[in-house]
N, C-alpha and C positions, 0 to 999 in steps of 0.2 A: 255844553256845560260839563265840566270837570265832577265826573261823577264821586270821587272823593270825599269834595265840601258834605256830601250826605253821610260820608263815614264816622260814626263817633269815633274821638280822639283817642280812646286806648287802642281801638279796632287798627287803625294805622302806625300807630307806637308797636304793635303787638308783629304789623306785617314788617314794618323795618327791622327789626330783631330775629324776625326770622329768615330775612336777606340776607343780614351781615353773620346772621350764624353761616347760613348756607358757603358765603362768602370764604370765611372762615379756611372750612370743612373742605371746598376747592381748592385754596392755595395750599394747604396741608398735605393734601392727595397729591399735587402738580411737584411741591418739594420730594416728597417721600418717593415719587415713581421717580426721579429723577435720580435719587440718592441709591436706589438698592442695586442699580445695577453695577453704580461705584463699588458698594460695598460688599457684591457677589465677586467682584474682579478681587477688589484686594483680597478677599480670602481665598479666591482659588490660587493665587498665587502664593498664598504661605505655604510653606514645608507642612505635610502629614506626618505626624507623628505618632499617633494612635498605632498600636503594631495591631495587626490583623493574622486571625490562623488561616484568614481564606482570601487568595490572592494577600501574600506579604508580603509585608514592608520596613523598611527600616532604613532610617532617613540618613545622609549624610550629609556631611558638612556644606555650610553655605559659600556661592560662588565667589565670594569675595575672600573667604579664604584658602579655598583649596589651592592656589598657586603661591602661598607664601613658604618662605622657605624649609628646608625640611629641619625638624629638630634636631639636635644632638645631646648625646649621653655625657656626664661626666670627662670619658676617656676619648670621646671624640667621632665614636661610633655614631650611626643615625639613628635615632630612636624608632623601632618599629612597632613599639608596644599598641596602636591604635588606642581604641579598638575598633575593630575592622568589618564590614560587608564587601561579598563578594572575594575577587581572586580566586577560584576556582571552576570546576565544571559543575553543574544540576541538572538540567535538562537535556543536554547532547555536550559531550568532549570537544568533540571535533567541532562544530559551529562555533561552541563556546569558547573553544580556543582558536580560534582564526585560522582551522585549516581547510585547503582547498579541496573539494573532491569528496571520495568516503575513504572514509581509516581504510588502512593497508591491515587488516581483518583477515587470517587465516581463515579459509571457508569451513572449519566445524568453530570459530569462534562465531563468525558473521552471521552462523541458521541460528547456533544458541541466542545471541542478543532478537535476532529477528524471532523469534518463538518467546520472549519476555514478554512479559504484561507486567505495566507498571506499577500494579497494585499488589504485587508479587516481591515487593522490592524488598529487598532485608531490612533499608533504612528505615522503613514505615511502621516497625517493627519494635526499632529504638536500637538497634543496631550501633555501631561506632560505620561513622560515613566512609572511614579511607581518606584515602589521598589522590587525586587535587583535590575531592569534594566538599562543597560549600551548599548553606544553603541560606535562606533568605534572611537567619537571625545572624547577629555579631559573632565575633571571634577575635581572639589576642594574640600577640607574642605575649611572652614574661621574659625578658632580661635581667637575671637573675647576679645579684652582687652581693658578697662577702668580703670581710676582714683585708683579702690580700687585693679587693676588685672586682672586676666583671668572673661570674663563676662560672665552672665550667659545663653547667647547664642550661639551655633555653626552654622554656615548657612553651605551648599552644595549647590553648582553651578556647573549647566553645560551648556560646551557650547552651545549643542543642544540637544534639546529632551526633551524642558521640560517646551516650549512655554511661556517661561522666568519668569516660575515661579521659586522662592527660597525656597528650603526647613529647615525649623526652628529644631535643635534638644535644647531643655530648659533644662539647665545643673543647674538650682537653687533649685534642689530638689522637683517639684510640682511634682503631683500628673496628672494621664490622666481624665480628664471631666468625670462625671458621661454619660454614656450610653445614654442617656435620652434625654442630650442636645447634646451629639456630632454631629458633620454635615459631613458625611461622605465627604470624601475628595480626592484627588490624589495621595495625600503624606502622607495623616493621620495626627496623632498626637504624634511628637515625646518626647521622656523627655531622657535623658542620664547621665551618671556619668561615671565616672573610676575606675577600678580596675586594680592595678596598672599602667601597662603602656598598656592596651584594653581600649580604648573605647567603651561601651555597649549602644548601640541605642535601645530603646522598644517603640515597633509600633504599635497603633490600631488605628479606626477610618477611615478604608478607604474604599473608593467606589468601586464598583465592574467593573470600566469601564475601567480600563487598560489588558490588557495581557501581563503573563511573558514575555514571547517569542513570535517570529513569526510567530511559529508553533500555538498558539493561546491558550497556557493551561490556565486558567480561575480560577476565584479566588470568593468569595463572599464578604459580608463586616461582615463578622465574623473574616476575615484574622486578627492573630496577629502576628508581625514577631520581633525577635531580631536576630540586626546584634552585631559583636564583632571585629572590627577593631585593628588589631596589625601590627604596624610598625616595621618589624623583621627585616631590613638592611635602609640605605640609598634608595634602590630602589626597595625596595617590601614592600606591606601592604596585610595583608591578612582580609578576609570576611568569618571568621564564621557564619551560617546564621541561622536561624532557622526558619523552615513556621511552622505554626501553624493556619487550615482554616477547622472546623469540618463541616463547610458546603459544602467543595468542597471534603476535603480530609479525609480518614479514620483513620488517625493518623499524628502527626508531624512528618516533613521532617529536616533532618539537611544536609545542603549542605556548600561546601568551594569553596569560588572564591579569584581570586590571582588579586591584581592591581600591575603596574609598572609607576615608575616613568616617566617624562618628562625628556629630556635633562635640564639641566639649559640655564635661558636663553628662555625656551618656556612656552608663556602664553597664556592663554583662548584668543580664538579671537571673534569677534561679529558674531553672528550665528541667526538672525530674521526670523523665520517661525511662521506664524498667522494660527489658527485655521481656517481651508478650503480655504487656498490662496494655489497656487501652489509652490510648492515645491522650495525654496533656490530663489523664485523670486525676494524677497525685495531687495538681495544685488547683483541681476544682473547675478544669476547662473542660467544657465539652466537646467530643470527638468528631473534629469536621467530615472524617472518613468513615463512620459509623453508617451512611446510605449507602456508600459505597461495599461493603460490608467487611471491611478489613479494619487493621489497629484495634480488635476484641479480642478478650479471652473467647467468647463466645459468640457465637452464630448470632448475626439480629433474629428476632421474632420475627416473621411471618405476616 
């Protein structure tokens, strides 16, 4: 006997409705585990753009257009304005620039970087970074034009790292200061021209109080360095470099560093760090190096 027929009639109304909820409530669950793993993929694969002060980031342009052609200026020049990540050294020169081996490091330069600690670094400090140095925020040319054309300035800006100073390359054909009068400097003394579509930067004139890297390789103010920038697609410039430091080093170094474009649409943002203030204070960031116990006026507490 269909034990049922003994059920009053809302009693079995009551149990079918709570089948087809249940039912429901199953295929809901069955769609949805099916769909997040779709939709954890496609988000891992969009670009991060969130910049981070800890492990950072700043994104560059997407693979579909970094090999489109390279732009040009007005007069015919490549446009190298970016703005730009990358093309320099941070963490080691030498790996960073594809050399084989260890730098050719005069041995009282090679104990000093080996006796560095990184948290000792002047950058960290808010320092101006030097040259090739980069580090994980943007950076520009400015190809600079007046009345008669391209003038005969180029500045480079960056966001940070460079305790807001601007670096000058004088494209009017002068000549570097006699030796005599030069004032050693952060940035040196640039002068630049073109060949063909390179940009050639020749550097002397600079002080000995930056480090490549954070590893702490060392430099004197003998340093002279020529970079040779080429714009080989819409989203890559490359950094032929050339160190040339016979006080640190036993011969010239020639190293290649690769920059990549920004998305368009992303530009330098304000980045205020003062010489021995703490770290990203001014604009209300707090100090990732404050454990560590450096980028303070003051000692942490205890």
């Amino acid at each position: 006997m269909d034990s049922r027929t003994h059920e009053p009639r809302s009693t079995r109304g009551s149990r079918r409705t709570l089948i087809s909820f249940c039912l429901v409530i199953f295929v809901a669950f069955v769609v949805l585990s099916a769909s997040v793993p779709a939709i954890a993929q496609e988000r891992a694969a969009e670009p991060e753009f969130r910049a981070k002060l800890s492990g950072e980031y700043t994104p560059s342009a997407p693979p579909e257009m970094m090999n489109l052609p390279t732009p040009r200026m007005p007069d015919g020049k490549p446009d190298i304005s970016g703005p730009w990540v990358g093309g320099g050294s941070n963490g080691d020169i030498g790996r960073q620039g594809g050399f084989t081996g260890e730098l050719p490091l005069l041995p009282w330069a090679k104990a000093l970087r080996d006796s560095r600690d990184e948290k000792d670094e002047p950058y960290l400090y808010c320092t101006p970074m030097g040259v090739p140095r980069v580090n994980p925020y943007p950076w520009r040319f400015v190809q600079s034009y007046n009345a008669k054309g391209p003038a005969p300035i180029i500045f480079v800006i960056h966001e940070n790292g460079d305790a807001g100073a601007v670096r000058q390359i004088f494209m009017d054909g002068r000549k570097h200061p006699d030796p005599s009068i030069l004032i050693p400097s952060w940035w040196g003394h640039s002068i630049g021209w073109w060949e063909g579509d390179t940009l050639v930067i020749d550097t002397v004139g600079y002080n000995d109080k930056f480090w490549f890297d954070s590893r702490g390789t060392p430099h004197t103010e003998q340093l002279h360095t020529v970079e040779r920038w080429t714009r080989t697609s819409f989203g890559t410039m490359v950094n032929d470099f050339t160190l040339d430091d016979p006080g640190a080093f036993s011969r010239p170094v020639q190293l290649k560093f690769t920059a990549k474009v920004l998305p368009p649409g992303n530009e330098l943002m304000e980045f205020v760090c003062t010489e021995n203030n703490q770290y990203g204070i001014a604009a209300g960031i707090e100090n990732i190096y404050k454990e560590k116990g450096y980028g303070l006026e003051a000692a942490p507490q205890k």
